[in-house]
N, C-alpha and C positions, 0 to 999 in steps of 0.2 A: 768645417763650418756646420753647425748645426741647421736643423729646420727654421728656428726660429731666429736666427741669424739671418738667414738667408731670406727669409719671410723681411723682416724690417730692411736690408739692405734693398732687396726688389723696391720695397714700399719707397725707402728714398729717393733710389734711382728714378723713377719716375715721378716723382714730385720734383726733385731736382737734376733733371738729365743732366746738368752741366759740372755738377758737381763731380769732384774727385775723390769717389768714397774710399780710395785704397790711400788716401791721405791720412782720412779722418780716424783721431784716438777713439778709443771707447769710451773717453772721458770729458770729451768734446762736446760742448752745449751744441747740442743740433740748429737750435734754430741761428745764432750768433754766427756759427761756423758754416754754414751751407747758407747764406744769407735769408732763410724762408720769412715771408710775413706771416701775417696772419691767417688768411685764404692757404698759403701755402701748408700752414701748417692745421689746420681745418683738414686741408686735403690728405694729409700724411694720416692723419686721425681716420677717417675714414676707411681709406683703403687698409690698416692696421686690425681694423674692427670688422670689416667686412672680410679679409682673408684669414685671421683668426678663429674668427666665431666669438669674439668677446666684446660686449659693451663698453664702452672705451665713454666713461664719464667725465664734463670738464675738471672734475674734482681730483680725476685720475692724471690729468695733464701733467702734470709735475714728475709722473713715474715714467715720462718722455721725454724728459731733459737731453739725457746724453743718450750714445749709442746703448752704451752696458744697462743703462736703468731700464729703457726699451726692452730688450731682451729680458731681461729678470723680470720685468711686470707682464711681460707676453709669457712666459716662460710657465709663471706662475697660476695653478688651475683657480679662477675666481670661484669654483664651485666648494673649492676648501676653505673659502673666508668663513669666517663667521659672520651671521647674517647681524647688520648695519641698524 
């Protein structure tokens, strides 16, 4: 498991203690599949951004869908975008 694997599964486990992450596909709509609301998912945003070091934009939210998009968008250095 990579770092950043392992960075996003911490991150759910503790937004969703109850959940069963060794269930969960990597293609698995996070929020649907780990029941989170909104706050839940607020919170998952957060601790993602703060344990990374990356700005994590509502605009970015969608690149948190599933487990795999998470990693690929954490994965990814924002300092190699092109500036917006």
């Amino acid at each position: 498991m990579t770092a950043t694997e392992e960075l996003a599964r911490t991150a759910l486990h503790e937004v969703a203690p109850d959940a069963d992450l060794d269930t969960l596909r990597s293609d698995d709509d996070l929020r649907e599949t780990l029941h989170l609301d909104s706050l839940d998912f607020l919170q998952l945003v957060e601790l993602l951004s703060e344990r990374s070091g990356q700005r994590i934009e509502e605009e970015d939210y969608p690149h948190l869908a599933t487990f795999a998009r998470t990693v690929t968008f954490l994965g990814t250095s924002r300092a190699e975008e092109p500036p917006g």
